[in-house]
C-alpha positions as CSV (number, residue, x, y, z in Angstrom):
1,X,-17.0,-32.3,-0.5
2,X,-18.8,-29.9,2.0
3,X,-16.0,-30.8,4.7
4,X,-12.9,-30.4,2.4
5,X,-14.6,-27.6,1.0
6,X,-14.5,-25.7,4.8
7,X,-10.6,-27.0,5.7
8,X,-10.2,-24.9,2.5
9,X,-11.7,-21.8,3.6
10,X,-10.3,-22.2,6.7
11,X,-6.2,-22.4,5.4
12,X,-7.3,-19.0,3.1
13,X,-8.7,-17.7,6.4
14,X,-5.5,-18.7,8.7
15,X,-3.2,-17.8,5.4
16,X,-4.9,-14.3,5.1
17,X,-5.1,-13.4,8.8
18,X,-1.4,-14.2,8.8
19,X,-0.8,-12.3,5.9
20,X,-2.8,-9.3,7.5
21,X,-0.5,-8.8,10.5
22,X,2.8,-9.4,8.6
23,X,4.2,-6.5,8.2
24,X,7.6,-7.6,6.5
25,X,8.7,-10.3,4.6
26,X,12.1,-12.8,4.5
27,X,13.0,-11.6,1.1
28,X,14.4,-14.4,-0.3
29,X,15.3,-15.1,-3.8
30,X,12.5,-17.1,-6.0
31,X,13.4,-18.3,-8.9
32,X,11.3,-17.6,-11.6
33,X,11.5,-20.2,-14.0
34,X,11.3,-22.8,-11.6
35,X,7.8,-20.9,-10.5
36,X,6.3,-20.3,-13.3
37,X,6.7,-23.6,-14.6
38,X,4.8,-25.0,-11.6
39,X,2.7,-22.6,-11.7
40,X,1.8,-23.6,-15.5
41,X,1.7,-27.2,-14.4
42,X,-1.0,-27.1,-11.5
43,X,-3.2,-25.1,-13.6
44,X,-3.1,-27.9,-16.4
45,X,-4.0,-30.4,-13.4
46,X,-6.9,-28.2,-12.7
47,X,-7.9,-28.0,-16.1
48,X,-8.1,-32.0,-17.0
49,X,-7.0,-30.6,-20.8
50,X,-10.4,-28.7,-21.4
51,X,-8.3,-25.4,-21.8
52,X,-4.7,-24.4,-23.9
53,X,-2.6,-22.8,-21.2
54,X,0.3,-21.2,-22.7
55,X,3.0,-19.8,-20.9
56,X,5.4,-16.6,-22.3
57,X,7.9,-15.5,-20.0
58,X,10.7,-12.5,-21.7
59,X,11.1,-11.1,-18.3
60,X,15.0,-12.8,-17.8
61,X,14.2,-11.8,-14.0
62,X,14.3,-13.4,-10.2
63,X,12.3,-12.1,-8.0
64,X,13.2,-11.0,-4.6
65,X,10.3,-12.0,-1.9
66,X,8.6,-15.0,-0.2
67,X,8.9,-17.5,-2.0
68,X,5.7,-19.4,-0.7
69,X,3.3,-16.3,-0.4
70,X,4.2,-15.5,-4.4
71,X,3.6,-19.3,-5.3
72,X,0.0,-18.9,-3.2
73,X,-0.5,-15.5,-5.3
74,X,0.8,-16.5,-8.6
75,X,-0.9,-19.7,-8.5
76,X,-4.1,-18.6,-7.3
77,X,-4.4,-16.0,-10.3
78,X,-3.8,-19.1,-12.7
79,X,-6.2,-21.4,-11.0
80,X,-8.8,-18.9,-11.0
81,X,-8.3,-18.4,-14.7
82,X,-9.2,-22.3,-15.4
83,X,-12.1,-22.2,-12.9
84,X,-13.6,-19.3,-14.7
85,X,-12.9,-20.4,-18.3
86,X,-15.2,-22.4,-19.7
87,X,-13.7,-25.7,-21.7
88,X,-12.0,-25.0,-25.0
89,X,-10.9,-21.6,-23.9
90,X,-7.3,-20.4,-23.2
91,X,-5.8,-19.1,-20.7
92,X,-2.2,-17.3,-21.4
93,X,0.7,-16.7,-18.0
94,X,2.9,-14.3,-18.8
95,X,6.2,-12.9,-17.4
96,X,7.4,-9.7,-18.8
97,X,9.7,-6.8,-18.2
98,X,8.1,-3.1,-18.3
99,X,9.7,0.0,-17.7
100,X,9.8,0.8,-14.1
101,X,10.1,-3.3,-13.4
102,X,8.3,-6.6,-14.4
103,X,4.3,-7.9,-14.5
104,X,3.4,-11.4,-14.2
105,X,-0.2,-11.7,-16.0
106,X,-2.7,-14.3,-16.3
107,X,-5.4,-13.7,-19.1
108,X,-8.6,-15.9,-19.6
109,X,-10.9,-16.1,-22.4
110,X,-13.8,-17.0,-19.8
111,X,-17.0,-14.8,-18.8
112,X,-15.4,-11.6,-17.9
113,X,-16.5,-9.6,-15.3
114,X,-18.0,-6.4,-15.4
115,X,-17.0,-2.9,-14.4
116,X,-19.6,-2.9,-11.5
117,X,-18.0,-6.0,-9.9
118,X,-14.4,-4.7,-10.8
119,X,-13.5,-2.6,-7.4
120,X,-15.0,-5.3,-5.2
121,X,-13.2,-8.0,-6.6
122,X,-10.6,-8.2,-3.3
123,X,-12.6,-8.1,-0.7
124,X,-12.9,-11.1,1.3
125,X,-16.1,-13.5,0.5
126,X,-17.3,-11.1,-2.1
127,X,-19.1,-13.0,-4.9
128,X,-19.1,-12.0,-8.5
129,X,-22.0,-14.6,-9.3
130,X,-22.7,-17.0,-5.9
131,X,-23.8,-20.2,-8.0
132,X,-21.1,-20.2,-10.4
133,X,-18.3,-19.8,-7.7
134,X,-19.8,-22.2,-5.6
135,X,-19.9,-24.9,-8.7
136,X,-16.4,-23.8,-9.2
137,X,-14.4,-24.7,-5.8
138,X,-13.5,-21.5,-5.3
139,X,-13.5,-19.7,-1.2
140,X,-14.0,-16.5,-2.2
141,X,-10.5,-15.5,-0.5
142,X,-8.0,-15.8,-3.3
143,X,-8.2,-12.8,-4.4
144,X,-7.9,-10.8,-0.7
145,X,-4.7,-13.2,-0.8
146,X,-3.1,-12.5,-3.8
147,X,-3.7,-8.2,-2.7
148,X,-2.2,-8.9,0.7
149,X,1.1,-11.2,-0.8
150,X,1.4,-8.2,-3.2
151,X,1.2,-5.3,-0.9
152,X,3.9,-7.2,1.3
153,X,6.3,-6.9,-2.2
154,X,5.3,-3.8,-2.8
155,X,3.8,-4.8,-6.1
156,X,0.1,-4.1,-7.4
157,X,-2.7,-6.2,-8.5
158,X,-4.4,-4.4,-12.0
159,X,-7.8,-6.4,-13.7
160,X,-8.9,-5.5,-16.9
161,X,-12.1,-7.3,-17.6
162,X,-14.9,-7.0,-20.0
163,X,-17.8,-9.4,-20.1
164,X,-17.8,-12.1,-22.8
165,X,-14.3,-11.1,-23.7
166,X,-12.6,-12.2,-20.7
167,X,-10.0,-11.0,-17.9
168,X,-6.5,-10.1,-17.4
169,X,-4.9,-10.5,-13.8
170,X,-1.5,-8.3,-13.7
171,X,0.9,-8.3,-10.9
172,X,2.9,-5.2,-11.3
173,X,6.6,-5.4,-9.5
174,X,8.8,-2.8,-9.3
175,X,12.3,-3.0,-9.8
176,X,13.6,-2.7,-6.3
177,X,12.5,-6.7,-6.4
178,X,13.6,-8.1,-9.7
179,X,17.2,-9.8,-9.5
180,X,19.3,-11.2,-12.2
181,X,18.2,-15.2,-12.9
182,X,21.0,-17.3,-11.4
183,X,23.5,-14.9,-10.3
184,X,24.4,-14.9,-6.2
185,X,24.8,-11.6,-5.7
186,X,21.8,-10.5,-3.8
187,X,22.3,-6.6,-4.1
């Protein structure tokens, strides 16, 4: 466990070093459907059935971006959702237009996290409660992922959290990156 447990931490490590010299991205078009429905699927594999994941997407929008750094982000938000959520609880991915673009959300009915811990969250190792991240499988990088893949699209990362209520992970894109599902023009 200890061993696969380090190759982990080191592929965030490499992922997020890489991530922190990119400067530009190959904006290529990812389908969202396609994503989201993977997305929706690893988390059930994580979550051997203890939790109800649902999965709302109204957006009727492509994104325009890496297509394997957003699966890394997107996924990582779920995953975290199911590792914090204690069995019977749900967890709810959603896709959805807003004004000035489109958010991709994950909300949990798990421990939440209190205002205190809210502005660290991002930083690399930082630990909201050591033991129960360590019983969960988690590095501690995710998070520092997920802000760098999002700073690269130009999108932001929002938490709303309350303890004993639960958290909401948003991914706010802008509309400069949302493209029209299935159509090939890439303006």
């Amino acid at each position: 466990v200890q061993s696969k447990r380090m190759g982990q931490i080191v592929e965030d490590l490499l992922t997020l070093s890489r991530l922190e010299t990119q400067h530009h991205i190959s904006d290529e078009r990812v389908p969202m459907a396609a994503l989201l429905a993977t997305v929706r699927k690893e988390a059930e594999a994580l979550s051997h059935g203890r939790h109800r994941i649902t999965l709302q997407s109204t957006a009727e929008a492509d994104l325009l971006g890496s297509p394997k750094d957003l699966h890394s982000a997107l996924s990582n938000l779920a995953s975290n959702a199911v590792r914090y959520t204690p069995a019977g609880g749900s967890i709810t991915i959603r896709w959805e237009r807003t004004p000035d673009g489109a958010v991709y959300s994950v909300s949990d009915t798990g421990f939440g996290i209190s205002a205190t811990h809210l502005s660290r969250l991002t930083e690399r190792f930082y630990r909201v409660s050591s033991s129960r991240s360590r019983d969960s499988g988690g590095t501690g990088l995710g998070l520092s992922i997920v802000k760098h893949v999002l700073n690269l699209h130009q999108a932001q990362l929002r938490i709303e959290s309350a303890p004993g209520v639960g958290s909401t992970f948003s991914c706010h894109f802008g509309a400069a990156r949302l493209l029209t599902p299935g159509s090939s023009d890439e303006s």
